[in-house]
C-alpha positions, -999 to 999 in steps of 0.1 A, spaced: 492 428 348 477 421 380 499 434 412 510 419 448 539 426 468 555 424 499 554 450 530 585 446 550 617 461 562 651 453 546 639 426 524 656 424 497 668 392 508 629 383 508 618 344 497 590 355 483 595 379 453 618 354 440 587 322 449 564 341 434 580 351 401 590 314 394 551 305 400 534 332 378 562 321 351 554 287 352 516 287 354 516 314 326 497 341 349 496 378 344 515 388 381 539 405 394 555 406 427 571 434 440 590 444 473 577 474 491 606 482 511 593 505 543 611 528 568 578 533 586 543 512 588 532 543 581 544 542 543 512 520 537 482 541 531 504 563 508 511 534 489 477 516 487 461 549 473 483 552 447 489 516 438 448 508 431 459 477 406 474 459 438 452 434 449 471 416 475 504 421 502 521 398 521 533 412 554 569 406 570 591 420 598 587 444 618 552 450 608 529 421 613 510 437 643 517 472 634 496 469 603 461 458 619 452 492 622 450 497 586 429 473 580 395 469 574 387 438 589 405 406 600 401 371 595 391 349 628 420 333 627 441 368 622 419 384 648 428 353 676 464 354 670 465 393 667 495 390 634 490 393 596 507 385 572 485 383 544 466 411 531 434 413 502 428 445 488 389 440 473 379 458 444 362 483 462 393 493 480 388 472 513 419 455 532 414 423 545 438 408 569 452 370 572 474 350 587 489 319 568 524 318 593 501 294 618 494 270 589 527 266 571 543 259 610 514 233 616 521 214 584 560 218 585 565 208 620 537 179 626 557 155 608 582 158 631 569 159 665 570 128 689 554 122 720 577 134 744 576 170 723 550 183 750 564 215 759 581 241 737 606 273 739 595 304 717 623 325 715 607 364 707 578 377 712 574 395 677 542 390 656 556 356 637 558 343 675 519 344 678 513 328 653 536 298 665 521 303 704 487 297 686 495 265 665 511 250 692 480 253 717 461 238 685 485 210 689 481 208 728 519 212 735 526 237 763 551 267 758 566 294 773 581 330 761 615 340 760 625 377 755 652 402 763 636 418 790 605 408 813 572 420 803 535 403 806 532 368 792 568 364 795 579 335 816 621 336 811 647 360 798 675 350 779 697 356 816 674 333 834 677 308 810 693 273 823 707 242 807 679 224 831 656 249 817 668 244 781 664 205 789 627 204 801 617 219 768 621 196 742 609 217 714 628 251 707 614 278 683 633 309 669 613 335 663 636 358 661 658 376 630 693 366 649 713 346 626 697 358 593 721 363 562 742 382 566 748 379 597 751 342 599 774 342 633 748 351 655 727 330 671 700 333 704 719 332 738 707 301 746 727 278 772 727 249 744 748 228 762 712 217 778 704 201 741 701 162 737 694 139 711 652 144 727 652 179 712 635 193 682 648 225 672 630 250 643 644 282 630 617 306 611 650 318 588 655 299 558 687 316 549 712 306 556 699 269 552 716 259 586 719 289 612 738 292 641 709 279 663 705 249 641 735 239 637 748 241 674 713 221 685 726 196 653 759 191 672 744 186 702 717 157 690 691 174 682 665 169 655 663 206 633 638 221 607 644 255 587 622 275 578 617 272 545 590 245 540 570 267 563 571 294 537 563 277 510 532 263 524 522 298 541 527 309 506 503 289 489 477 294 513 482 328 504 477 325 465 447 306 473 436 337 493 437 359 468 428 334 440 391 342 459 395 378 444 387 369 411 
């Protein structure tokens, strides 16, 4: 059997364990897909040395940045957008680093946009959010940061934030965990009564199917996309990835 797995914290809720088992089970393949459940980034070397038949990770919160240092090298994409979330392991021992999050939001999102979707709202600042700052400037749509507290590159906090504010920004990201099952009744603090029937709304969480944030931008007119098509197609850029392994 040939080994990948997912580095993350408090995943057993993960997408992928349960994508990936369906896919090796239906194309016949000898895989396995396992969750490697981490307290600390610093769990990973350990594991890598002692694992040698893994071949391949995929990375997930909190750890997307804080695993560049134990890598070998980075993709040019990777290396631009300073994230990973998809990791080679060659056969003689080297980690390679990837990042597959700005592809699955480019092809999830692009059928939806219109032209009046010029500027956007990230909400987080985490290492899924640079991958979406990154596909939007391949898109040419302008966006700003929104974080808890002010720090560089940051343009608004969540107490600056205004229904005008809300209103010039016609697409709003989440890029954060808030609203994640289980706890399904939280939500950004967002002044959503700045939403209109103009506004395109995406949530990175795929479960629940409808959060908080979607559903309120829903009431209020707004178009909204999960996240779950995103991970599909950043997970089959992955496969492909490590389909170059052997």
């Amino acid at each position: 059997m040939i080994r990948l797995g997912l580095i993350g914290k408090n995943i057993s809720y993960s997408f992928s364990k349960e994508y990936f088992a369906k896919k090796f089970k239906s194309e016949k393949r000898p895989f396995t897909y396992e969750n490697f459940d981490m307290e600390d980034i610093s769990e990973f070397k350990p594991l890598v040395e002692h694992n040698i038949d893994i071949i391949g990770f995929n990375v997930t919160i909190p750890y997307k940045e804080a695993i560049i240092p134990y890598l070998d090298k980075l993709d040019k994409k990777a290396k631009k957008i300073g994230a990973v979330n998809t990791i080679t392991v060659s056969f003689g021992g080297k980690l390679k680093g990837y990042n597959t999050d700005c592809y699955g939001f480019k092809k999830s999102i692009k059928p939806y946009l219109k032209k009046h979707h010029s500027k956007a709202l990230i909400l987080g600042t985490g290492g899924a959010s640079k991958a979406i700052a990154y596909t939007l400037k391949k898109l040419k749509i302008e966006f700003d940061y929104v974080s808890r507290s002010n720090k560089p590159g940051v343009k608004f906090t969540y107490d600056t934030l205004t229904p005008d504010i809300i209103a010039d920004y016609k697409v709003i990201i989440n890029c954060t965990p808030q609203g994640t099952h289980p706890h399904v009744d939280e939500c950004p603090d967002i002044p959503y009564n700045g939403i209109t029937n103009k506004h395109l709304l995406f949530d990175l969480i795929y479960n629940p199917e409808e959060t908080k944030f979607l559903k309120t931008g829903r009431l209020n007119g707004a178009q909204t996309i999960n996240g779950y098509q995103m991970l599909v197609y950043q997970a089959e850029k992955a496969w492909r990835i490590w389909n170059t392994l052997f």
